[in-house]
N, C-alpha and C positions, 0 to 999 in steps of 0.2 A: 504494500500500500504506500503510497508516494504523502508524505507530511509534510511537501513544503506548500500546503494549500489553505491561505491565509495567510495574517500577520502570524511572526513568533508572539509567544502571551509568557513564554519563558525558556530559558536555556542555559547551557552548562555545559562546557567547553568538558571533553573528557582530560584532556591535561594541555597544559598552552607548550609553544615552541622553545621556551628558554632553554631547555637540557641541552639541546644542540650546541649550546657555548661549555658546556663540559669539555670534551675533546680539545678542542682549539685554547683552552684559557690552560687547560694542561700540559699540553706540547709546549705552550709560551714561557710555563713555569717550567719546563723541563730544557729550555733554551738558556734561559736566566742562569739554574742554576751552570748547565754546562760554559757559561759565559766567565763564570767566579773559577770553576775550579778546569778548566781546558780549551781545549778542540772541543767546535763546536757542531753538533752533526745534523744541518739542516734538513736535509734531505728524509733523516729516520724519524726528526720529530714532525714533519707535516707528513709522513705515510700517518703515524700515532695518532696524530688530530685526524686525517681523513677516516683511518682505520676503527676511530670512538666515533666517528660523527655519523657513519651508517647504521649500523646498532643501536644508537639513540634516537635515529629518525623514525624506526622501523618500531621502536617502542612508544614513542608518543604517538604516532599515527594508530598504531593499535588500541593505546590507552583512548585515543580520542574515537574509534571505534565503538569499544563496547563500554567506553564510561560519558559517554556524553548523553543529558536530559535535554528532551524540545518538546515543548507543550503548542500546536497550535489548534486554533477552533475543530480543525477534523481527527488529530489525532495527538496522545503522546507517545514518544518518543523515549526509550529505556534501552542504550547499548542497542544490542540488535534486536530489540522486543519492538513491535509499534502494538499500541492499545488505541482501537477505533474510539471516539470520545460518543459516539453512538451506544456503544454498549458499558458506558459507566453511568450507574446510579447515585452514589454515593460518595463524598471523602470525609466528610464532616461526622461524627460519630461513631466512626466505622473502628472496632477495634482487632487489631492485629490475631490472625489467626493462628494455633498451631498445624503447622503442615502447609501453609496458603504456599504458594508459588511466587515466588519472588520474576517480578519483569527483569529482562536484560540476561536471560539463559545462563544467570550462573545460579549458583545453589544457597548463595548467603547475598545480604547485600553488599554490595563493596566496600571497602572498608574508607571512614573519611565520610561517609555518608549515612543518614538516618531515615528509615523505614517512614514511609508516606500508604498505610492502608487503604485501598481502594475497594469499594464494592461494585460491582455490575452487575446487570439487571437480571442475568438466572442466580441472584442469592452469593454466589461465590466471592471470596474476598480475597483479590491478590497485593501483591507488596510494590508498590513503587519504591523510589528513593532518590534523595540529593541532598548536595551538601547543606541547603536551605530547605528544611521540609516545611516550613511555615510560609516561607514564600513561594514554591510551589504547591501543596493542599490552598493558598489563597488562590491562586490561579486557576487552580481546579474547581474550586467552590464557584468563584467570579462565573464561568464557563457554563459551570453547571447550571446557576440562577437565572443565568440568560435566556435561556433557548425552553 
């Protein structure tokens, strides 16, 4: 199901691009020190930065993958979960189940984040989440009061 239909009503980045100056700021500190104590070996510390800065790419793109929350009028948005906002009943009093199903296909909610109860309209009650569950359940609510 395609969620980019509508305005965003909320969203959350699953992790932003800074990591990617790991690599690069560490080859520079590995330059530095070869700078005090020798020969200096240009060439081995930017393979080092090039060689951290794939692996870090390849990690925040995943993180931003299955950790990113988008709430719009048609749907939300959990990792790789989409929740039709058609089939939600409830956020507002809804209390966390044992055994409910957590959105975004992993088995706990991620960690950094806190559990946003959702009920839908056949009775069942799955687990949303985000680092702001107060300011998404508001958005949910908002959404819900509308329509």
């Amino acid at each position: 199901m395609d969620n980019d239909t509508g305005p965003v009503l909320y969203a959350e980045r699953g992790a932003s691009w800074w990591p990617l100056l790991w690599g690069p700021v560490f080859a520079v500190l590995g330059v530095g020190v070869e700078l005090l104590t020798g020969p200096v070996s240009v060439l081995f510390w930017s393979l080092v930065a090039f060689g951290l800065l794939i692996p870090t790419a390849l990690w925040v793109q995943g993180r931003q993958r299955l950790y990113s929350v988008r709430l719009t009028p048609a749907a939300l948005s959990e990792g790789r979960d989409v929740l039709r906002m058609a089939d939600v009943a409830a956020v507002e009093g809804v209390e966390p189940r044992s055994g409910a199903t957590v959105l975004g296909t992993g088995w706990t909610i991620p960690k950094g984040t806190t559990a946003v109860p959702i009920r839908l309209l056949d009775g069942t009650v799955v687990l949303g989440w985000a680092r702001d569950p107060d300011a998404l359940r508001a958005a949910l609510h908002r959404l819900l009061t509308r329509t």
